[in-house]
C-alpha positions as CSV (number, residue, x, y, z in Angstrom):
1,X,40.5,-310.2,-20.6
2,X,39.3,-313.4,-22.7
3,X,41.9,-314.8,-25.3
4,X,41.6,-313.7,-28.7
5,X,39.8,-316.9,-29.5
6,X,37.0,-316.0,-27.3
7,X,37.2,-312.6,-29.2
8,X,36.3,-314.7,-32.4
9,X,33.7,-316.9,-31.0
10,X,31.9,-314.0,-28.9
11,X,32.2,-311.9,-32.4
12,X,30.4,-314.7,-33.8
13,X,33.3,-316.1,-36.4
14,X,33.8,-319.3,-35.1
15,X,31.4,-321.5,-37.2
16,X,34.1,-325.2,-36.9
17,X,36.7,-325.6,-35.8
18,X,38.9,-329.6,-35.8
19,X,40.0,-328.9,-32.3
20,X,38.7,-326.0,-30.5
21,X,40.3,-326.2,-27.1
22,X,43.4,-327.2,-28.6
23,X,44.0,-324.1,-30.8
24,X,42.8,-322.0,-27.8
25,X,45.2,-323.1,-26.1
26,X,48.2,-322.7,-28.8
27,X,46.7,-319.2,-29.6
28,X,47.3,-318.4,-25.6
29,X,51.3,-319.8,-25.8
30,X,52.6,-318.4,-29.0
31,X,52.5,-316.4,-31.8
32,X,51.0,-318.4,-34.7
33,X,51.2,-318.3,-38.4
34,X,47.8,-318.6,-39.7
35,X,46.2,-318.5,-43.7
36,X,43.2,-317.3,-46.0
37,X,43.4,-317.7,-49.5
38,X,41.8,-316.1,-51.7
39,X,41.2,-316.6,-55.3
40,X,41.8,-313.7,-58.1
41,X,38.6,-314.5,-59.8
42,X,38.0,-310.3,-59.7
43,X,40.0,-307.3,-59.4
44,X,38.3,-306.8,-56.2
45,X,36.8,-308.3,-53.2
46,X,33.8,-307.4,-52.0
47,X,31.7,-306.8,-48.6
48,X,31.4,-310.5,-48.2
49,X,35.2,-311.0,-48.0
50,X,35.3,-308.6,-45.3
51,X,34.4,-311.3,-42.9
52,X,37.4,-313.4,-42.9
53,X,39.7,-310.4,-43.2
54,X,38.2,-308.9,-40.0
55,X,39.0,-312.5,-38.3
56,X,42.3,-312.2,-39.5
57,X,42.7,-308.3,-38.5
58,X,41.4,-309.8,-34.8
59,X,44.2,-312.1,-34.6
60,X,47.2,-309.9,-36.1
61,X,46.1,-307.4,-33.3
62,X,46.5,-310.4,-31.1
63,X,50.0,-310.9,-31.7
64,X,49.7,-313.5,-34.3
65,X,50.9,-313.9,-38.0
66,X,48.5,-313.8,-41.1
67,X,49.5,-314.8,-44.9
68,X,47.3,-314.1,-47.1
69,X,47.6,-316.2,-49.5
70,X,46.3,-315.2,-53.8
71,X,45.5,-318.5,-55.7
72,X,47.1,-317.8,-59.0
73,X,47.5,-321.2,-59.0
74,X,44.1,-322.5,-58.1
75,X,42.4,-319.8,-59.9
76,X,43.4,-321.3,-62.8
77,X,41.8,-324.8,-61.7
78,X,38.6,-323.3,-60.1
79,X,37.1,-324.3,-57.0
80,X,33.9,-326.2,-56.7
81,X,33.1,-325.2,-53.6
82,X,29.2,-323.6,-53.7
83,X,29.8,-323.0,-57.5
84,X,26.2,-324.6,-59.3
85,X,28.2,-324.8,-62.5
86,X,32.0,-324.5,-63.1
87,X,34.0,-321.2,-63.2
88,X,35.5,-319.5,-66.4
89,X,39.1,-320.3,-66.8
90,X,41.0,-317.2,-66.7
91,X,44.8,-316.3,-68.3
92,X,47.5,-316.4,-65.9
93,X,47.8,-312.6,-66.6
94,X,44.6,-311.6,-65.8
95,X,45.3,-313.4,-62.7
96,X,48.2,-311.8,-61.9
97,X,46.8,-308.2,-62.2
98,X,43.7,-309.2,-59.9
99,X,45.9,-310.3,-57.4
100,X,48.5,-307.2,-56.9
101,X,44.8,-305.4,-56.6
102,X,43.7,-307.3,-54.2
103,X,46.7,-307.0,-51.7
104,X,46.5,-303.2,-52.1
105,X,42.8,-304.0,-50.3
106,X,43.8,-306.7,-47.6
107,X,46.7,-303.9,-46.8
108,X,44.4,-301.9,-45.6
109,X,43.3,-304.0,-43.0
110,X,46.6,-306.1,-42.2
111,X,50.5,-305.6,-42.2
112,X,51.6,-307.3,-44.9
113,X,55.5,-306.5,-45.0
114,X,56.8,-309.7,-44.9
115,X,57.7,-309.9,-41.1
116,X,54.5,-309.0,-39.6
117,X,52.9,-311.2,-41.9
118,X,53.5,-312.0,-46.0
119,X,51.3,-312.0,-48.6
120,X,52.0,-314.7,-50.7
121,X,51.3,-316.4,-54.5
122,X,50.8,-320.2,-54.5
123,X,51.2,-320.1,-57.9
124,X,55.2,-320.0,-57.0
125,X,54.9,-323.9,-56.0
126,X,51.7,-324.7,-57.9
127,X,52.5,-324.0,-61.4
128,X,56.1,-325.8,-61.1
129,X,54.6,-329.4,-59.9
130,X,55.6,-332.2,-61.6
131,X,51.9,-333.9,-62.1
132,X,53.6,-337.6,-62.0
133,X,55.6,-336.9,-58.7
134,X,53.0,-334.9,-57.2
135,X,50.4,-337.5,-57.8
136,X,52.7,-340.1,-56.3
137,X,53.6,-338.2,-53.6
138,X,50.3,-336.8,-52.6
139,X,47.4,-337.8,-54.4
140,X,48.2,-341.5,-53.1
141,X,46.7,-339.6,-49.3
142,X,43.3,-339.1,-51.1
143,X,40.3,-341.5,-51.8
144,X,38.0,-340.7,-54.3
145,X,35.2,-342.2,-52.3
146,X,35.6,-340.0,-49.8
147,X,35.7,-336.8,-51.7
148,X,32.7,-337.2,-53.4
149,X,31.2,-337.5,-50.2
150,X,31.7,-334.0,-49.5
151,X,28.9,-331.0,-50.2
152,X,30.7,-329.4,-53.0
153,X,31.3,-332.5,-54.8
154,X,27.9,-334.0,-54.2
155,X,25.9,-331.1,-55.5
156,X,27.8,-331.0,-58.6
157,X,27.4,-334.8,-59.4
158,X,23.6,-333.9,-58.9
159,X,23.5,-331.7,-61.7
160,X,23.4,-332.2,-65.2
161,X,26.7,-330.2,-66.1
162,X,28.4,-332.5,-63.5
163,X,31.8,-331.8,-62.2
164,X,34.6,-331.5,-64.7
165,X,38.0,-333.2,-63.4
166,X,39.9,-330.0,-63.4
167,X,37.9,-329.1,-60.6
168,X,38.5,-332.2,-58.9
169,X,41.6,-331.8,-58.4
170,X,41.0,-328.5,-56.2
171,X,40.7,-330.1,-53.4
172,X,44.4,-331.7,-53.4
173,X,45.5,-328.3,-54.6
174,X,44.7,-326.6,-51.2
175,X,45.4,-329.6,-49.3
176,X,49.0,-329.1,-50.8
177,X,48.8,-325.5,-50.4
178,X,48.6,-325.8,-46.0
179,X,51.5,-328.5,-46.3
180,X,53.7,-326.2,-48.2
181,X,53.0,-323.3,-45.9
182,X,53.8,-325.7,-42.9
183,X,56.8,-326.4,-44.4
184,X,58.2,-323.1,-45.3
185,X,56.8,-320.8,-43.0
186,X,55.3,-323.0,-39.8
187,X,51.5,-322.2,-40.2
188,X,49.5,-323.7,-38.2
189,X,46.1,-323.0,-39.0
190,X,44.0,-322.6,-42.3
191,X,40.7,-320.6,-42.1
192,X,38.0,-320.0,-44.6
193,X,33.7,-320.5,-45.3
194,X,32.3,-322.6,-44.2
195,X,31.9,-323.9,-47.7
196,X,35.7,-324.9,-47.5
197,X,35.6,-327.5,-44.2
198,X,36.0,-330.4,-46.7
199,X,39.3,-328.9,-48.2
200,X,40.5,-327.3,-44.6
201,X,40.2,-330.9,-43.2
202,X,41.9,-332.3,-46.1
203,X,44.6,-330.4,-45.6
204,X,44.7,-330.6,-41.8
205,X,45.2,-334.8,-42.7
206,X,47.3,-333.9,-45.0
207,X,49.9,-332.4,-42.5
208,X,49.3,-335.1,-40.1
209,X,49.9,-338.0,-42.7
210,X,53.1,-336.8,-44.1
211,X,54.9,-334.8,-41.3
212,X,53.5,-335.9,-38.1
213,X,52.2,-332.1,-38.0
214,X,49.5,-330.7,-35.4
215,X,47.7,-327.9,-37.3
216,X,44.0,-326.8,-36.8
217,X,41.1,-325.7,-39.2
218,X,38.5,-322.7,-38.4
219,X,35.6,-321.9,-40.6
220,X,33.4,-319.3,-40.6
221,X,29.8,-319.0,-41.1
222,X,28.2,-318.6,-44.4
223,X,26.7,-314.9,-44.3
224,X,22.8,-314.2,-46.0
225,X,21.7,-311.7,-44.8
226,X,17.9,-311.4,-43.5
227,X,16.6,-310.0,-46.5
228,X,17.9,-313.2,-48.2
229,X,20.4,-312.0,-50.7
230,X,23.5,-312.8,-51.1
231,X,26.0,-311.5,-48.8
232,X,27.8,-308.0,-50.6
233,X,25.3,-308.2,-53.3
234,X,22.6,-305.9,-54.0
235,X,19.5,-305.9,-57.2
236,X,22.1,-303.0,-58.6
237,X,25.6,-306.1,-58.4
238,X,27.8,-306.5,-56.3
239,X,29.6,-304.4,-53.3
240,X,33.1,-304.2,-53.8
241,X,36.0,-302.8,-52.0
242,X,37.2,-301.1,-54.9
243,X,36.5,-297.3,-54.8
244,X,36.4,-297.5,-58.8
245,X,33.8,-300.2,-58.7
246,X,31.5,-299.6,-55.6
247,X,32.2,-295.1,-54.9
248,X,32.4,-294.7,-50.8
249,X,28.6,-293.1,-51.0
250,X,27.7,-296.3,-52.4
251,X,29.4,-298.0,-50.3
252,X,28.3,-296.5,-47.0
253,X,24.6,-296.4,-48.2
254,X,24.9,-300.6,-48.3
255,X,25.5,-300.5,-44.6
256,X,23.7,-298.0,-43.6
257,X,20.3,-299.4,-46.0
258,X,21.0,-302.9,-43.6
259,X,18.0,-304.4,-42.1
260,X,17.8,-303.9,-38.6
261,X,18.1,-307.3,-37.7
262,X,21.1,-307.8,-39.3
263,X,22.8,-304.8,-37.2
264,X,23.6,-306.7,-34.2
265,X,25.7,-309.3,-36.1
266,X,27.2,-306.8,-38.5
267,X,28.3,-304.5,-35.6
268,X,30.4,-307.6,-34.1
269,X,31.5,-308.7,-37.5
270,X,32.4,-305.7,-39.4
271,X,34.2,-303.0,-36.7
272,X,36.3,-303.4,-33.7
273,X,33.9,-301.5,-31.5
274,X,34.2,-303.1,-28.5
275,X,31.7,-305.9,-27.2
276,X,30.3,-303.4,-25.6
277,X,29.3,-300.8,-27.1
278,X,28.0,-303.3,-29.7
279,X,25.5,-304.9,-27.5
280,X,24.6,-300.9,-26.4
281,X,23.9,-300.1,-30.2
282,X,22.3,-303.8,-31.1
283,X,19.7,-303.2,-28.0
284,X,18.9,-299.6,-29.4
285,X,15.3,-299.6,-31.2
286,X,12.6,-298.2,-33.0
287,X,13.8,-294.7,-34.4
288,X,17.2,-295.0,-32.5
289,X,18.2,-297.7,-34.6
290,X,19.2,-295.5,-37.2
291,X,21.5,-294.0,-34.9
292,X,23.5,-297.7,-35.3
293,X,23.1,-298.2,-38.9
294,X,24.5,-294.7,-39.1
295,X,27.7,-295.9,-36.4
296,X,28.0,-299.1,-38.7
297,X,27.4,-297.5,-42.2
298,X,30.3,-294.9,-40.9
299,X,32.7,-297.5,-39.1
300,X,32.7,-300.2,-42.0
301,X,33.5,-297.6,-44.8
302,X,36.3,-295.7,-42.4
303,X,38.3,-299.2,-42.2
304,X,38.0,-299.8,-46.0
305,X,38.2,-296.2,-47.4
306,X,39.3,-294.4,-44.9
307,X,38.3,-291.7,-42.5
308,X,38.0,-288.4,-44.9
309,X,36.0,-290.7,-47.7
310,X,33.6,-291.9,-44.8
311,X,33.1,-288.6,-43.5
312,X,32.1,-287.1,-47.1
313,X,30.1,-290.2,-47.2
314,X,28.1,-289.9,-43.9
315,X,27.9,-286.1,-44.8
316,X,26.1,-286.6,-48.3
317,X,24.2,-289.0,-46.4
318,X,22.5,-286.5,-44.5
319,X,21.9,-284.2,-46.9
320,X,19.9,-286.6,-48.8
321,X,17.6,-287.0,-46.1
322,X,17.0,-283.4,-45.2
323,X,19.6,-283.0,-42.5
324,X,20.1,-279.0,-42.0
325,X,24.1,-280.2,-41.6
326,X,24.2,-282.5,-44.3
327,X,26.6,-281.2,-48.0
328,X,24.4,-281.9,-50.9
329,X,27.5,-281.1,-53.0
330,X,28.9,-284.4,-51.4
331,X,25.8,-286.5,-52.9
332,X,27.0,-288.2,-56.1
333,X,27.1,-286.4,-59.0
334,X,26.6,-286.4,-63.0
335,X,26.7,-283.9,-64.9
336,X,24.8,-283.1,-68.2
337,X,25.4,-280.6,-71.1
338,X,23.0,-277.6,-70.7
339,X,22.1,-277.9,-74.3
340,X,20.5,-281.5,-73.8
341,X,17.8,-280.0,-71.0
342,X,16.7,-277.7,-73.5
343,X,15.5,-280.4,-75.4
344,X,14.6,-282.3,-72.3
345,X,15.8,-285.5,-71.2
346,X,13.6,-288.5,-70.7
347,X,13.3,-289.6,-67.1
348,X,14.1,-293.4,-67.8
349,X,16.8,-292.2,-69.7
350,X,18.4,-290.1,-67.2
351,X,18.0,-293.0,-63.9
352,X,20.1,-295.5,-66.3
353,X,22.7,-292.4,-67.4
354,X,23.1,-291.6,-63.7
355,X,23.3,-295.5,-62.4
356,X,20.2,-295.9,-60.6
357,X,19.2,-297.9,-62.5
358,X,20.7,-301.0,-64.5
359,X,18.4,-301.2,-66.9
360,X,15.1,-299.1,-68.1
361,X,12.6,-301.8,-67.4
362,X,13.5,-301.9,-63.7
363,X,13.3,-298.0,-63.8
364,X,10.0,-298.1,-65.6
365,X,8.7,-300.5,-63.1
366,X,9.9,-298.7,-59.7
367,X,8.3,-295.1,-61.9
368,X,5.0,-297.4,-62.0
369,X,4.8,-298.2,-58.3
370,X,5.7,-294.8,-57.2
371,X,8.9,-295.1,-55.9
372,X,11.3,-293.1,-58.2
373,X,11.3,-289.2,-57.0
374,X,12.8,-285.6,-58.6
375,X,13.0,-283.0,-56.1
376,X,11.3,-284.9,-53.9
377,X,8.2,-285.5,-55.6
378,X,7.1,-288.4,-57.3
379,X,7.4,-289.2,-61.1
380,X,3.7,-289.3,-62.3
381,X,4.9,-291.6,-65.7
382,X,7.8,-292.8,-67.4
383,X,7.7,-290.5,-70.4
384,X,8.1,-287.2,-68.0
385,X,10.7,-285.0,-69.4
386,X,13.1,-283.2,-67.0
387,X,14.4,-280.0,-68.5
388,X,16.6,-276.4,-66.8
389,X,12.8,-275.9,-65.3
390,X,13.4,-278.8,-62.9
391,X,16.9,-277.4,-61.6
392,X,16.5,-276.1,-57.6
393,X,19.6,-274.8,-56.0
394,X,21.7,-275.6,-59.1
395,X,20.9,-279.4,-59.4
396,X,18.3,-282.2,-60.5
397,X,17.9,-284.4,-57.1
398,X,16.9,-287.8,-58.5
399,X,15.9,-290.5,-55.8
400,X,15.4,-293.9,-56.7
401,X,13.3,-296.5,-54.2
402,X,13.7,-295.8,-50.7
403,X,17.3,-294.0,-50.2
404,X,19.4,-294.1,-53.2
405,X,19.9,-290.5,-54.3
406,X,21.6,-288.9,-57.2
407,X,22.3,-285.0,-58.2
408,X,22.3,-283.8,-61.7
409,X,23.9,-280.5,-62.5
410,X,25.0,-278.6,-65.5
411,X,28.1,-279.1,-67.5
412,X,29.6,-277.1,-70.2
């Protein structure tokens, strides 16, 4: 059996890393303390965090030790990092909130309990710093020369809002952030996006400089997927992993709606199937593929949601499509006062009401290319009216584009 770092490279995680045979090697003698941070912008993550919390699951399984680590402190700075214009500065109590959310969500995946691994604020030694001292004592490590050199910096300068000096300072924030963690809790390595080498390395330095400290940097790749969007995000926002936000149908339909060539990648990435059965399910095609968008779709939302809420999920998928074992009633749902399908409802109106649809334009569009659907057949025009005629089996089925479905029933 390979060491856990050849779990993370086979899996595809390993994008850099500052010494590679060197933390293999420390990975393979001890149990190491390792970090993410993450910053509170939201009271959620979403499907593109997943990433470096399933390379973090991979090594707590391994034995080792994970912080993750909330920037309340950074949050309120904002980091540069692949941001084209500079980030809305938030209250330190709207920080706060986002942040017990967002443990509730990385608990799902890790042990968090303060012996197994700690979740941790670095607002705590952030917020205290005495700007002289801690310019004297750490911003003296830094040269400015050298961090505008770096892609974050540089593509800000570019551009005509530029890069505000708040921002700047990110840099010797996180920096701090891995020497403080060092310190107090003897971690060892830092891990991120790829977008973050240039602060992973500065903080790397920054251990060696001032304590003689070994500690190693891993990034990971930068995730668009091959329809070109952005990673988690879809023409309807993004997908969080928030059950409020993104509903487990929703969620499982993202997955399951992947394009086939990104099923391979997402298979290693996203479950802990092992190696594999993943290659067995990546090599599957035509048809069949389905069967591993389905395996995906199914595996992804039973690690975030669990395994009754992907189960109704995978059921109403079915149904939607026709399958004989599928639960319709499992499909999501609005329902509508009887009284307003007397009168009728316009169709545009009900795709927004139901959440189709963000907006009517994009409704009316889709309507005029054929591709919105009730009952299975298409809608001729966007002034058709649905009223209790349109009711089969006790609901309104609504489709909109290829496979997002919607039932409308009666209400009182």
């Amino acid at each position: 059996m390979g060491s856990v770092f050849d779990v993370l490279r086979e899996r595809g995680f390993v994008q850099q890393c500052t010494d590679p045979a060197g933390l293999e090697k420390l990975l393979g003698l001890e149990s190491v303390t390792y970090y993410v941070g993450y910053d509170p912008t939201a009271s959620s993550l979403h499907a593109g965090s997943l990433l470096p919390i399933m390379a973090m699951a991979h090594l707590q399984q391994a034995g080792h030790r994970p912080l993750g680590l909330i920037g309340g402190g950074t949050t309120l700075i904002g980091d540069p990092s692949g941001k084209t214009e500079m980030r809305r500065l938030m209250l330190a109590e709207e920080i706060t909130a986002n942040g017990v959310a967002i443990l509730g969500q990385l608990r799902r995946y890790l042990t968090l309990d303060g012996t197994a691994g700690s979740f941790l604020n670095n607002a705590d030694w952030l917020v205290p710093l005495n700007y002289i001292a801690f310019l004297r004592d750490i911003g003296r490590y830094f040269k400015v020369n050298e961090m505008i050199r770096a892609e974050a910096y540089r593509q800000r300068l570019e551009r005509e809002e530029g890069l505000s000096f708040i921002e700047f300072n990110y840099q010797l924030l996180q920096a701090y952030d891995f020497l403080v963690l060092a310190r107090e809790h003897d971690c060892r390595l830092q891990m991120g996006g790829d977008d973050q080498w240039g602060n992973i390395l500065a903080g790397v330095d920054l251990n060696r400089r001032i304590d003689g400290r070994e500690s190693f940097g891993l990034t990971f790749p930068l995730l668009t997927p091959a329809r070109g969007e952005k990673m988690g995000k879809t023409a309807q926002g993004a997908i969080w992993l928030d059950a409020a936000r993104t509903p487990p149908y929703e969620f499982y339909q993202y997955w399951i709606n992947a394009d086939d060539r990104d099923v391979p990648r997402f298979l290693a990435y996203f479950t802990f199937l092992p190696m594999e059965e993943v290659r067995r399910l990546a090599a599957l095609v035509g048809a069949e593929i389905r069967h591993a968008k389905a395996v995906l779709a199914f595996e992804v939302t039973r690690l975030c949601h669990g395994e009754a809420e992907a189960t109704a999920a995978r059921t109403a998928s079915r149904a939607a499509f026709g399958h004989t074992d599928g639960d319709a009633a499992a499909i999501p749902t609005t329902e509508v006062a009887a009284e307003r399908l007397v009168g009728g409802i316009n169709i545009v109106d009900l795709l927004c009401e139901t959440g189709l649809t963000p907006s009517r334009n994009q409704a009316r569009n889709l309507i005029g290319q054929g591709g919105a659907y009730v009952n299975g057949e298409p809608v001729p025009n966007p002034e058709l009216i649905l009223t209790q005629s349109h009711i089969q089996d006790g609901a309104i089925l609504l489709r909109f584009g290829k496979k997002k479905f919607h039932r409308v029933v009666l209400g009182a």
